[in-house]
C-alpha positions in Angstrom: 0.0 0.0 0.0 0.9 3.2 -0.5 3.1 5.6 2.2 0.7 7.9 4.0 -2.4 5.9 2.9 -2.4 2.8 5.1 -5.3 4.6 7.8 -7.3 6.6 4.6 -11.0 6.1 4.3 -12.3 4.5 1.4 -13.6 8.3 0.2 -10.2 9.7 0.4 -8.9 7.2 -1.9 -11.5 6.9 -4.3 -11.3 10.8 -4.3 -7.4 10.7 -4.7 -7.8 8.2 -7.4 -10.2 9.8 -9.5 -7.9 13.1 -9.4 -5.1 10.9 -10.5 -6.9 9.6 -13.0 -8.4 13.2 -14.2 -5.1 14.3 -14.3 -3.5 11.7 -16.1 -6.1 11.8 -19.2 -6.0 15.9 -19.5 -2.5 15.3 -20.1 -2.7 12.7 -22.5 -5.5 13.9 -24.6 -4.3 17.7 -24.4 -1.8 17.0 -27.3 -5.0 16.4 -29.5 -6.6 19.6 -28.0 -9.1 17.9 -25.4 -9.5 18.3 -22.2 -10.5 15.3 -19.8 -14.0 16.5 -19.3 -14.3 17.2 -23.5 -12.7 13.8 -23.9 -15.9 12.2 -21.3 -18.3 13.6 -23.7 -17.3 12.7 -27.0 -15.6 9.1 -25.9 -19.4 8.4 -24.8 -20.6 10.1 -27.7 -18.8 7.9 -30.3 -19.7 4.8 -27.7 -23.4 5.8 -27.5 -23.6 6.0 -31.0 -22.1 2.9 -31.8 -24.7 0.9 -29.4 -27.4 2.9 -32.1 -28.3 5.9 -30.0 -28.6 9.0 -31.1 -28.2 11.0 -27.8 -29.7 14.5 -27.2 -27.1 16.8 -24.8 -29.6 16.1 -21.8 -29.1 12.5 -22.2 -25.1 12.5 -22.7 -25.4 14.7 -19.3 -27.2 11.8 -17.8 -25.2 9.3 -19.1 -21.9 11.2 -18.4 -23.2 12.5 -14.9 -22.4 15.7 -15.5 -24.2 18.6 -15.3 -26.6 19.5 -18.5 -25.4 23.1 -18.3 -21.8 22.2 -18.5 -22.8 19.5 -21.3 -24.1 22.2 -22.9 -21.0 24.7 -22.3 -18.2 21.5 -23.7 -20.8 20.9 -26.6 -20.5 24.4 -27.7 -16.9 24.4 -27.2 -16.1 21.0 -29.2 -18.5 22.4 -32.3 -16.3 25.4 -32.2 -13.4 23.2 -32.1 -15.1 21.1 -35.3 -15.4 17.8 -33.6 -19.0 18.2 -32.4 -22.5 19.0 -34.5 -25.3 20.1 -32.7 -28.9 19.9 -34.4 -32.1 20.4 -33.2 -34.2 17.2 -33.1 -36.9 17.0 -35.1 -39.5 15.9 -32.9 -38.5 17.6 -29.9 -37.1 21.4 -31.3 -36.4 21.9 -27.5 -33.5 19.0 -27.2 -30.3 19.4 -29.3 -28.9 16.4 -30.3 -25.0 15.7 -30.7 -23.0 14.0 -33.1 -19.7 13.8 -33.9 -18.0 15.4 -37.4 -15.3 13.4 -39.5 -12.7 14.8 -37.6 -14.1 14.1 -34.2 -13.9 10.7 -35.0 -10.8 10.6 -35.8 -9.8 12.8 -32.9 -11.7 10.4 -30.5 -10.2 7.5 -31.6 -6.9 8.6 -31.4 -7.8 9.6 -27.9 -9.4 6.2 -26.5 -6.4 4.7 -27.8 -4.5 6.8 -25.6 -6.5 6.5 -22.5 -6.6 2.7 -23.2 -3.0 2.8 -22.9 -3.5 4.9 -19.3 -5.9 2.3 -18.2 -3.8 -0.5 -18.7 -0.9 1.1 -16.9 -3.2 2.2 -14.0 -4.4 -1.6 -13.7 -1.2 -3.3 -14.0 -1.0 -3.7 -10.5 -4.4 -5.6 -10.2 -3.4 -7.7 -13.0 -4.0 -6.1 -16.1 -6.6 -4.8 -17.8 -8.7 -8.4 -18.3 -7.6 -9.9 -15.0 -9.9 -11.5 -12.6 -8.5 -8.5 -9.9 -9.9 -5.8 -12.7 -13.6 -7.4 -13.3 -13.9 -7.9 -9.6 -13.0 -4.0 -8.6 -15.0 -3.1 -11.8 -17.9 -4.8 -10.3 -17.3 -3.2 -6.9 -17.1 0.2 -8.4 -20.4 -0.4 -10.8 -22.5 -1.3 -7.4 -21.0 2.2 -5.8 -21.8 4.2 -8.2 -25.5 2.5 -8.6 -25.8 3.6 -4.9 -28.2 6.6 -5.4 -26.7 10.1 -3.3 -30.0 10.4 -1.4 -32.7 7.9 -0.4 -35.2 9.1 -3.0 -33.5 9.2 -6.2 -33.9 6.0 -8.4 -32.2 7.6 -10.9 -28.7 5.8 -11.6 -26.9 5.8 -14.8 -26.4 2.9 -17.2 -23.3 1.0 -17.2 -22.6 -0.2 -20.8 -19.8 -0.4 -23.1 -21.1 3.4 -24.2 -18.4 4.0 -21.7 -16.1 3.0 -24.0 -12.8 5.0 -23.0 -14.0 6.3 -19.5 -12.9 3.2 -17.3 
């Protein structure tokens, strides 16, 4: 275990972990001008879209977890960028759905295959990336996050490979 850690509670170190991890990615994606929270959006963009779904901003937020307004703020920002359309949606002219252009794809490839890369070297120590150790703390994690924050909400987001990228 690590120095300093050894009496931490289990919400320091998932908080210290995710920071490490934020980290990490907005320095390995910023050579292909992303930022980790633009590369959360359009790695579950080009996921979502692959499983078929066309997803409006309000749904990416939901599937994303973060909040619609700041969906809305990196959506702008990545259509600027030209990785990102927005368009209204024909049946609902108040949702905006999100695709991405030619060259988001491309950019988003390039940039799961450089958070894969991260991934693997963060799980190394468990074993690797498809080792019993990693489906086992993937599981844990999957029924923490399914925990809803207060005793009324029921609303807990999928867990699919639209996460492609985000593990």
């Amino acid at each position: 275990m690590s120095k300093g850690f050894e009496r931490a509670t289990p919400g320091f170190l998932v908080w210290r972990l995710s920071t490490k991890w934020r980290v990490a990615v907005d320095r390995a994606v910023a050579p292909l001008g992303l930022t980790h929270a633009q590369y959360s959006l359009v790695a579950s963009l080009h996921g979502m879209r692959r499983a078929g779904e066309h997803p409006s901003q309000r749904r990416l937020a939901d599937h994303t977890g973060l909040e619609p307004l700041y969906v809305s703020k990196l959506a702008r920002a990545l259509e600027a960028a030209g990785l990102v359309e927005r368009t209204r949606n024909p049946r609902d002219p108040r949702a905006v759905q999100l695709a991405l252009t030619e060259r988001g794809e491309d950019v988003t490839r390039r940039a799961v295959q450089v958070v894969h890369g991260l991934l693997e070297q963060l799980l190394e120590p468990l074993g690797g990336l498809d080792s019993a150790r990693t489906h086992t703390f993937t599981s844990e994690l999957r029924a923490l996050l399914d925990v809803p924050l207060d005793p009324g909400d029921q609303h807990t987001p999928q867990h699919t490979d639209q996460n492609e990228g985000l593990s």
